[in-house]
N, C-alpha and C positions, 0 to 999 in steps of 0.2 A: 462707713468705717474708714478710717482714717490708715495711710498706708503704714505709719506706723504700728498702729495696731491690726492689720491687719500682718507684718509682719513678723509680732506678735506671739499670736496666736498660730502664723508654721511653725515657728521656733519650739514650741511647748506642744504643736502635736507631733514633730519630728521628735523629739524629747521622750515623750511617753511610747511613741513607737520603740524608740533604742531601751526603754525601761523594759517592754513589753519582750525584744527579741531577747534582751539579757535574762530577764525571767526567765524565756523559754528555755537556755542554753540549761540554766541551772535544773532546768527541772528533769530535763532530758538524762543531764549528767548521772542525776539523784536517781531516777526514777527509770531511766527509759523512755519510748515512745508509746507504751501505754499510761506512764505517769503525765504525760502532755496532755492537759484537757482546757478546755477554753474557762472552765470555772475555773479550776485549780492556777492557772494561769492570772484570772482576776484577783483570785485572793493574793497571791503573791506579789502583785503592785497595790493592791487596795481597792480597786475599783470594782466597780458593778460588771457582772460578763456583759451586758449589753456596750459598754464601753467598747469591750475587746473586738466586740462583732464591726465597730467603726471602722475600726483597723486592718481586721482579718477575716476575709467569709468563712472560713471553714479553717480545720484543721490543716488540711493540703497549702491553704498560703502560708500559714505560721509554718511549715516544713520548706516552702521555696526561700520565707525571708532566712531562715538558719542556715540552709544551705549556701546563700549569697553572703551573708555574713561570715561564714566558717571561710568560705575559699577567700574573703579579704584577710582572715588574721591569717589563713594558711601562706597565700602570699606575700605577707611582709615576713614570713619565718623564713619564707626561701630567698627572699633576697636579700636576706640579712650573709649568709653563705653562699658566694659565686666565685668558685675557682677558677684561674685564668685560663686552665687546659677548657674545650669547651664541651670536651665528654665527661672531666672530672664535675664538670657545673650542672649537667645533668644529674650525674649520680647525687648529687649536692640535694641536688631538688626531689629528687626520690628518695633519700633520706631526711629530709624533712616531713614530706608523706607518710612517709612509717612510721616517722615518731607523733607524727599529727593523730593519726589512726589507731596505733596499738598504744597510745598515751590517754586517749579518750574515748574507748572502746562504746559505751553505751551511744555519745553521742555521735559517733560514726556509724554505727549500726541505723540509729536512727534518721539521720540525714544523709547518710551517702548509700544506704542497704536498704529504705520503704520507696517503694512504686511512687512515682512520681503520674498520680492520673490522668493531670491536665498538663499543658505547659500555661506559662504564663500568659494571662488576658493584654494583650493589642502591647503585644513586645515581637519585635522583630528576630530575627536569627542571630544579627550582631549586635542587637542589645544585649541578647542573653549570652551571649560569648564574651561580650564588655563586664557582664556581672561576673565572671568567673577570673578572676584575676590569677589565680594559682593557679590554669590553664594556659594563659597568659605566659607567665613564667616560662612554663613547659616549651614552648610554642618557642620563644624567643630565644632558647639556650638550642632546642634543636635544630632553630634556624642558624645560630650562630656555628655547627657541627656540618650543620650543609655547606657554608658558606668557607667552611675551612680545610673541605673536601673530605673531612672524617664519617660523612653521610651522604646518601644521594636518594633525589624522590621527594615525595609531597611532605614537607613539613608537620600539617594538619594531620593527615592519616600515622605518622611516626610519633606525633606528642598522644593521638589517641590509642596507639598500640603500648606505648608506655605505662599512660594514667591504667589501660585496661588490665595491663600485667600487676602493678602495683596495686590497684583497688582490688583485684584476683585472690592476690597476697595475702594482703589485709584481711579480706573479708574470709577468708579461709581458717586465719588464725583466729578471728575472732568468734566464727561457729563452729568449730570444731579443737577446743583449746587443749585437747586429749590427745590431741595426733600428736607423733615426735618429729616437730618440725625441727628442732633448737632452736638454738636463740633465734627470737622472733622476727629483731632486725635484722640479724645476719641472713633469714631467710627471704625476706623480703628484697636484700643487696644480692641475694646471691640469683633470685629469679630477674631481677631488672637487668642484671650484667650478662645473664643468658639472651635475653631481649635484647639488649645493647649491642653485643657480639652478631647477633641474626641480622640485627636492621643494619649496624656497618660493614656485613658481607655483601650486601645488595642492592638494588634500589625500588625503595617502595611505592606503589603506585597510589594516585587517590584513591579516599573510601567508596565514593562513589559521583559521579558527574552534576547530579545535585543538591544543591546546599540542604544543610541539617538544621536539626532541631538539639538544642542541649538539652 
């Protein structure tokens, strides 16, 4: 095979992969996480499910590729909005999480609320931290809070006590849409800024002495 063609041919299975995650997005949207099924998925680009299995062993990896996929669109939403203050740029960034989350309720449910079983096959620590790019974000705006002396402490355990408040938020309004939170982003601004407030009285320590798993 000719390198040409051999080029080819990644091009059109990278291609159909991006078909394949954009189906899932859609289906999840429509449907949920029980509407996600590897047949229903094939019908929806055309192909045979044995195609799908090329791609994806199971269910659990079509749930990693959305996830890695959601945190790149969620990322380029936050850094589209970076205020100069660098606790305003935070808030920035957790209001783009709210509106990501209570804007796409099914598919946040889906991808950021089902059990994650496995982690990913012969991926490192900072591989999987490099796929999360809207952590990234996080990561970089509370460094920049450290750095300005408006925060003190581990960076990492402070962007994870945020995302944990704000995914908290989220996933609250989204199972229980009967409680009288009010407005839904204002609830969401008003528990990040109670977080905000905690973590710039003090200084936070690491999560723990050895490296994680995403």
């Amino acid at each position: 095979m000719t390198s040409f063609a051999a080029n080819r041919r990644e091009l059109q299975k990278a291609e159909l992969r991006a078909d394949l995650v954009a189906a899932a997005h859609a289906l999840v949207r429509e449907e949920g996480y029980e509407g996600l099924t590897i047949r229903k998925l094939a019908t929806r680009v055309g192909y045979a499910p044995m195609s799908v299995y090329s791609y994806f062993a199971d269910k659990q990896e079509i749930l990693m590729a959305l996830a890695e996929d959601a945190f790149i669109d969620l990322a380029r939403r936050m850094r589209q909005n970076r205020p100069r203050d660098p606790l305003e740029a935070v808030r920035a960034a957790l209001a783009e999480y709210a509106e990501f989350g209570l804007g796409n309720p099914n598919e946040y449910r889906t991808v950021f609320m089902t059990e994650k079983q496995k982690p990913p096959i012969d991926k490192t620590f900072a591989e999987m931290e490099r796929g999360n790019p809207a952590f990234q974000v996080i990561m970089e705006r509370v460094e920049a809070c450290i750095a300005a002396g408006k925060m003190k402490g581990d960076a990492r355990a402070i962007a994870t006590s945020l995302w944990t408040v704000a995914h908290g938020a989220i996933s609250l309004l989204i199972t229980f849409p009967f409680y009288p939170f009010g407005d839904p982003k204002a609830y969401v601004m008003r528990i990040g800024d109670l977080a905000l407030a905690g973590l710039a009285a003090g200084e936070t320590d690491p999560l723990t002495d050895e490296p994680g798993n995403c």
